[in-house]
C-alpha positions in Angstrom: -21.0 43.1 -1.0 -18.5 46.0 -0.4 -17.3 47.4 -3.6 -15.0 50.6 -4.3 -13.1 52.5 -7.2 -9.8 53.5 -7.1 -7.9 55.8 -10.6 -10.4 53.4 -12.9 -9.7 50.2 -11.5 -11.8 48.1 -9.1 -11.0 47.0 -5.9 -10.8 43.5 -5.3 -10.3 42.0 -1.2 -9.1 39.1 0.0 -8.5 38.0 3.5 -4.8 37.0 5.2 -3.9 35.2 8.1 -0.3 34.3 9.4 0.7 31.2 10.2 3.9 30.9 12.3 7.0 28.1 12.9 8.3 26.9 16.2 9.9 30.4 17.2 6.2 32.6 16.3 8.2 34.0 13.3 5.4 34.4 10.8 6.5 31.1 8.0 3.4 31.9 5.4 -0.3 33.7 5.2 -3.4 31.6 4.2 -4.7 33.3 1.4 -8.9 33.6 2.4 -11.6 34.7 -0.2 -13.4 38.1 1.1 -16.1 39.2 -0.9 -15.7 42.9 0.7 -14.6 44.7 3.5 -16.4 42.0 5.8 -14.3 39.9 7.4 -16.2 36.1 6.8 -16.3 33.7 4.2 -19.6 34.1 2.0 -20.3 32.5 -1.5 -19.3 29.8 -3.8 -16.4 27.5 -2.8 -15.5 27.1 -6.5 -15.8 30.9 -6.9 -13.2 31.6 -4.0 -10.5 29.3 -5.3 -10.7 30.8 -8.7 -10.7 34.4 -6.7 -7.9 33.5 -4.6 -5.6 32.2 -7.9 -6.7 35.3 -9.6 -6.1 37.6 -6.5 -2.3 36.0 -6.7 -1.9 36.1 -10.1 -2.9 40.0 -9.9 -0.2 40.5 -7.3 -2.0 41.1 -4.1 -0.2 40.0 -1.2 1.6 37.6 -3.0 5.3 39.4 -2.5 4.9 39.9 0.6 4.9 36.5 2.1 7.2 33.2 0.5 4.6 30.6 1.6 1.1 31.3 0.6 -1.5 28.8 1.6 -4.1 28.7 -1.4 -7.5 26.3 -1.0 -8.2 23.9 -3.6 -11.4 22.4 -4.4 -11.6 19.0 -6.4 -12.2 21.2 -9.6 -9.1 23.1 -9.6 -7.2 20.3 -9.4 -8.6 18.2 -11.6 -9.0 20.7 -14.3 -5.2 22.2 -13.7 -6.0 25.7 -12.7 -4.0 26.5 -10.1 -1.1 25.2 -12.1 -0.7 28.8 -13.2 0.3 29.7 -9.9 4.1 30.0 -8.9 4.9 26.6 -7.4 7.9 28.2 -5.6 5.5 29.9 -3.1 2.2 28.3 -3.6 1.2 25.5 -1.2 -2.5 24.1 -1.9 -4.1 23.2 0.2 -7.0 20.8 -0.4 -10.2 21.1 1.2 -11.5 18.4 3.4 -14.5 18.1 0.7 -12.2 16.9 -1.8 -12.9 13.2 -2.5 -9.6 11.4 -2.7 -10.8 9.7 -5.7 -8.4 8.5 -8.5 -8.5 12.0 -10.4 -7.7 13.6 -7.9 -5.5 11.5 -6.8 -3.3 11.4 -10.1 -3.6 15.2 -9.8 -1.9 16.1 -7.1 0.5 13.3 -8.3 1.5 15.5 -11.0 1.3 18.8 -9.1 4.0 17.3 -6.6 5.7 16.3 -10.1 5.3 20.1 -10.9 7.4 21.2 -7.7 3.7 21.7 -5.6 3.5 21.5 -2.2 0.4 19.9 -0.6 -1.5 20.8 2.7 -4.8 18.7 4.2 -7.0 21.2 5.5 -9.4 20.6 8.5 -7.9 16.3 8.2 -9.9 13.7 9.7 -8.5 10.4 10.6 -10.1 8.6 7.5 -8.3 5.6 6.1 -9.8 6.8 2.4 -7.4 9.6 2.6 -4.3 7.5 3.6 -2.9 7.9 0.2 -3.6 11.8 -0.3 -2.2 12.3 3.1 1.1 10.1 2.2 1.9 13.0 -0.3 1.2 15.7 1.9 3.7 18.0 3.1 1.7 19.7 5.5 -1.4 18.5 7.6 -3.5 20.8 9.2 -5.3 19.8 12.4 -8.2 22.0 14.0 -8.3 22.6 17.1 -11.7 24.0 17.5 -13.1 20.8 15.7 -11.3 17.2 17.1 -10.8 15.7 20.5 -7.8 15.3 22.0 -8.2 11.2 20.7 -9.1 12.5 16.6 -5.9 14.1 17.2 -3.8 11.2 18.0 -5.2 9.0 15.7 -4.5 11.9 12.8 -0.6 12.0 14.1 -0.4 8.1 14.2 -1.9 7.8 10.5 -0.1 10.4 9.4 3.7 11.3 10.8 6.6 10.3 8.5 9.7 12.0 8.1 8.5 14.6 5.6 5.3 15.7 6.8 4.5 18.7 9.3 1.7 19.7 11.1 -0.4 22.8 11.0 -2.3 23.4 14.0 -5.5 26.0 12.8 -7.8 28.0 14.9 -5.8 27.6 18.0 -7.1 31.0 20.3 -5.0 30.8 23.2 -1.1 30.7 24.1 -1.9 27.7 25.9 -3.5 25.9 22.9 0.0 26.8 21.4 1.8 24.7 24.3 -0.6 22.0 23.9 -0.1 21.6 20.4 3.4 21.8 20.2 3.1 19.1 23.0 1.2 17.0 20.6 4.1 17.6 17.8 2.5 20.5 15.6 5.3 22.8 14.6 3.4 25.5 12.8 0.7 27.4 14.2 -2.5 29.4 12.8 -5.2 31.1 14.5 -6.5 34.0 16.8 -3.9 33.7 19.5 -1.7 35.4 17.0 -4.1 37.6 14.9 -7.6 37.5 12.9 -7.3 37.5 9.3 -6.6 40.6 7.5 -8.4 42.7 4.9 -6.5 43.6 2.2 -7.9 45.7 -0.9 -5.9 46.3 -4.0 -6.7 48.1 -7.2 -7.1 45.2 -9.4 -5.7 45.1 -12.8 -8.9 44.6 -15.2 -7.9 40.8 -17.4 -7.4 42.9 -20.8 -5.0 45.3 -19.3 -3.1 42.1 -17.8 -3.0 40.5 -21.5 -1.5 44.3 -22.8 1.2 43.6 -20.1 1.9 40.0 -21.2 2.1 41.0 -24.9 4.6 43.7 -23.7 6.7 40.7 -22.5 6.5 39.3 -25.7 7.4 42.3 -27.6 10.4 42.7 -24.3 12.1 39.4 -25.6 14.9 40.4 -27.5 14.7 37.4 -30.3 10.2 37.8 -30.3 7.8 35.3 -31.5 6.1 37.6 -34.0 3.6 34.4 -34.7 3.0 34.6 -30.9 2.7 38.6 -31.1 0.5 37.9 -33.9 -2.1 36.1 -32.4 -2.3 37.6 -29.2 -3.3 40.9 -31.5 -5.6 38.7 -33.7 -7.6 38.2 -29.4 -8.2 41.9 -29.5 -9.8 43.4 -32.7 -8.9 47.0 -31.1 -6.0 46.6 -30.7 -5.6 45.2 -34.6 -7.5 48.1 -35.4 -5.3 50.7 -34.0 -2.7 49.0 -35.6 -3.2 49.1 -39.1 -4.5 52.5 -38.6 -1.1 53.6 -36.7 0.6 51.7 -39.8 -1.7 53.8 -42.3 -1.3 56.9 -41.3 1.4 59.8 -42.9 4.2 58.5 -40.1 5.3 55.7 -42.3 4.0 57.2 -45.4 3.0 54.1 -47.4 1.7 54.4 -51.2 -0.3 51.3 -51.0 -3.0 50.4 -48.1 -2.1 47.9 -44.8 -4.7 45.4 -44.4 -3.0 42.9 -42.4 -0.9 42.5 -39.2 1.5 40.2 -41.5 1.4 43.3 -43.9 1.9 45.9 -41.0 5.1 43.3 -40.2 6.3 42.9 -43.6 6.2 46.8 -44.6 7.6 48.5 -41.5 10.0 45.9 -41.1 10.2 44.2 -37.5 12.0 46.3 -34.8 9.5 49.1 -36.3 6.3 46.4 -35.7 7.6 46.0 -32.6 7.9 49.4 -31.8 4.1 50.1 -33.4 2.9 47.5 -31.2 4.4 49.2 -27.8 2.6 52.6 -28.4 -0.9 51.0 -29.4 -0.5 48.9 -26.0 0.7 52.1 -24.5 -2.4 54.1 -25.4 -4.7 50.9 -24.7 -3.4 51.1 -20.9 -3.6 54.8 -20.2 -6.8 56.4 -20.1 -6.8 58.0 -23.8 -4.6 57.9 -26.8 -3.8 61.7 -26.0 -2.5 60.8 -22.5 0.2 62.9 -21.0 1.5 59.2 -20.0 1.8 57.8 -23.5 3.7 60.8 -24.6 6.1 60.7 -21.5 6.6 56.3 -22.3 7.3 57.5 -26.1 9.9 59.7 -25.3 11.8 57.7 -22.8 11.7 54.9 -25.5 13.1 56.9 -27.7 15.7 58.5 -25.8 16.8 55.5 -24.0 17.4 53.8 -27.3 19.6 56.8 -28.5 21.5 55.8 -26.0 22.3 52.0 -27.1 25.9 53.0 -29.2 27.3 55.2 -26.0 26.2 52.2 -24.0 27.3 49.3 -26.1 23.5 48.1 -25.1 20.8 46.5 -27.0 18.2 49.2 -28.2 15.3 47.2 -28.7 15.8 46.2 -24.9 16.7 50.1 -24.1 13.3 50.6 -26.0 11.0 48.8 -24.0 12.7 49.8 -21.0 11.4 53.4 -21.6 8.5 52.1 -22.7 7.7 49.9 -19.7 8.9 52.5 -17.1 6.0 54.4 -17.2 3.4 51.6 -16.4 2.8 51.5 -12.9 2.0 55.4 -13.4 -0.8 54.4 -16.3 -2.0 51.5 -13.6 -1.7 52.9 -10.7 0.0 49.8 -9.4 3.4 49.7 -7.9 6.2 48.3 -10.1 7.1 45.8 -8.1 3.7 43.8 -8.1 3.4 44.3 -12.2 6.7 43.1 -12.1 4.9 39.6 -10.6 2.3 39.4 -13.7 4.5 39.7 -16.6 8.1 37.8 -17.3 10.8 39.9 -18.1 14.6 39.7 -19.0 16.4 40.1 -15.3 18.2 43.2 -16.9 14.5 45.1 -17.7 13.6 43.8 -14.2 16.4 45.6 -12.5 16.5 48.0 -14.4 12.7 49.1 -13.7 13.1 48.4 -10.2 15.6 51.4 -10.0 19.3 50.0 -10.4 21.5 52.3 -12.4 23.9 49.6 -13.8 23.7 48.0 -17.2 21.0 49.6 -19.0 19.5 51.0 -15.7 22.2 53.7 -16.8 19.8 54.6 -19.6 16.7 55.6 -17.4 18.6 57.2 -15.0 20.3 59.8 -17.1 16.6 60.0 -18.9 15.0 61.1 -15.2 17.7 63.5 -14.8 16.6 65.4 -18.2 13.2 65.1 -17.4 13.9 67.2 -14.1 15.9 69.6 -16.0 19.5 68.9 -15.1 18.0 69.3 -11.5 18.4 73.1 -12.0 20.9 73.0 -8.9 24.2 72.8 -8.2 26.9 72.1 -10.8 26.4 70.1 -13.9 26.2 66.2 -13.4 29.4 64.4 -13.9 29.3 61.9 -16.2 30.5 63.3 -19.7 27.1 61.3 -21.1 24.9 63.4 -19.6 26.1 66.5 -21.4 26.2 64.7 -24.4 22.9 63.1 -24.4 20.9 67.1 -24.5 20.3 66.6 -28.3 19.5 63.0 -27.9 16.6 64.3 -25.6 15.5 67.0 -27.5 15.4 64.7 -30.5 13.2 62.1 -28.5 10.5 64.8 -27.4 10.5 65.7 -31.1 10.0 62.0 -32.5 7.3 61.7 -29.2 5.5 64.6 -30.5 5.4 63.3 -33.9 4.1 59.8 -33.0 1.4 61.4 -30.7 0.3 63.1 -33.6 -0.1 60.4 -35.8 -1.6 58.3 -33.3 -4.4 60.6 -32.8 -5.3 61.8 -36.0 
């Protein structure tokens, strides 16, 4: 099996094949397991549809396409797994070894329930699949695999109003015309293109529970129980806590034992704030990281800036804070942006507009280039202003580095 490194995290691969409508505009991409950079299907079935839910989960491939065509096996269903995935763009798409018992059954009942689309992959004309097939929204026929009489049989049992047909592995343009003769309206297979490789640097499962507690902490009315337990997961991170919380920063006569305590004492926009720079250092490489530093001093520059805005500065907080992210993960903003849920503002913001609180990070990129050093002063009077604000924030950086180190 191929493996790779890439800036600390490992690379994960996954295959991708188009599937296109009636015009060959590409609708959606089957999302195929791909154990490496070979381009075949090898290993567990169970094992693929958990990698294919956790490849979408960890953003690869999953913005670039609206419909994405995820197999299920009986498992995943049953159990509720692939709930987790966004039923906006997810179709599953159950494996023709999926008994349609009644588990099942009453599974995909309450997926469709759950704003799921289903698909029938490889359908045969059985009559024990009459009722899965009923809820279906697509039915894939292949090609490769029936006669041109399993065919009709599979249209008669299954066409109603509501359900389209996928025709897979079909090679040739005139295996296109045939099946659109036949009534299939979406089209898959090496006519158009073989699957793709796709390799991503994969996000290792801690660092994505760092980035969902940062979406807790983002919140601007938190769940401190919720913050509270999702530290209590990760002695480390408890650890670094209380020592953060113990050390000559806050300055505390008596000794911090608890997380409730660290709460209680600092008060809780300060927790809040101790929380972000332990999950900051967690994600960069060390707590001495140039990164960490940089995400301290836009958070606390940005939330200087909350009275000239008339902003929230908890929010203008974790907007610094968050900024620097895709830098410490070496993963594009946009695809983090899929793994943790944020307030649409943050979102914007971090995906580079310059309204709202945007206004913050903008005017904080302009310091850090040095006013640009060409060409007359910026224009806007907040700018000019905002020097000793930025001075001020490297100085309270610097002195939270310190403490976090020592």
């Amino acid at each position: 099996m191929a493996t790779a490194m890439t800036a600390g995290n490992q690379l994960r691969f996954i295959g991708r094949q188009a599937i296109l409508d009636s015009k060959m505009q590409v609708y959606g991409h089957e999302i195929l397991f791909r154990a490496g950079t070979d381009n075949y299907f090898s290993g567990d079935g169970e094992y693929a549809t958990n990698h294919a839910i956790d490849s979408c989960l960890s953003m690869i491939a999953c913005s670039a396409s609206p419909n994405l065509f995820i197999n299920c096996t009986r498992a995943s269903l049953v159990n509720g797994s692939v709930k987790v995935l966004p039923s906006r763009s997810v179709i599953l798409e159950i494996l023709e070894t999926v008994p349609p018992d009644a588990e099942v059954i009453k599974a995909c009942k309450q997926l469709r329930q759950s704003g799921f689309r289903l698909a029938m992959d490889d359908f045969s004309p059985d009559s024990s699949k009459q009722e899965l097939a009923q809820m279906a929204d697509f039915i894939k026929v292949d090609f490769r695999s029936s006669s041109l009489q399993s065919r009709k049989e599979i249209y008669s049992m299954c066409r109603n109003k509501k359900t389209a047909f996928v025709a897979e592995k079909v090679e040739t343009l005139a295996e296109v015309q045939t099946a659109q003769g036949e009534g299939n309206t979406f089209f898959q297979g090496y006519f158009h293109s073989r699957p793709e490789i796709i390799s991503e640097a994969q996000i290792p499962a801690n660092k994505v529970s760092y980035l969902q507690l940062f979406a807790v902490l983002a919140n601007p009315d938190p769940d401190f129980k919720e913050i509270e337990r999702l530290l209590l997961m990760e002695p480390s991170l408890c650890y670094r806590l209380l020592r953060l919380a113990n050390s000559a920063l806050y300055g505390f006569r008596y000794r911090i034992s608890t997380i409730q305590g660290a709460l209680i004492a600092v008060g809780e926009d300060a927790f809040r704030k101790l929380v972000t720079i332990i999950l900051a250092g967690k994600l960069a490489h060390s707590a001495s990281d140039l990164d960490v530093r940089q995400a301290l001093e836009r958070a606390h520059f940005c939330e200087s800036l909350a009275p000239a805005l008339k902003e929230n500065a908890a929010e203008l907080y974790m907007l610094g804070m968050l900024s620097m992210m895709d830098r410490m993960l070496h993963v594009p903003m946009p695809k983090l942006l899929a793994v943790i849920y944020l307030s649409s503002r943050i979102e914007e913001a971090l995906l580079g507009s310059k309204e709202g609180i945007g206004k913050a990070l903008e005017i904080c990129e302009y310091h850090e280039r040095g006013g640009d050093g060409k060409g007359p002063p910026h224009s806007d009077p907040l700018v000019r202003d905002s020097a000793a604000n930025y001075f001020d924030a490297l100085v309270s950086a610097g002195k939270t580095m310190n403490a976090l180190i020592s």
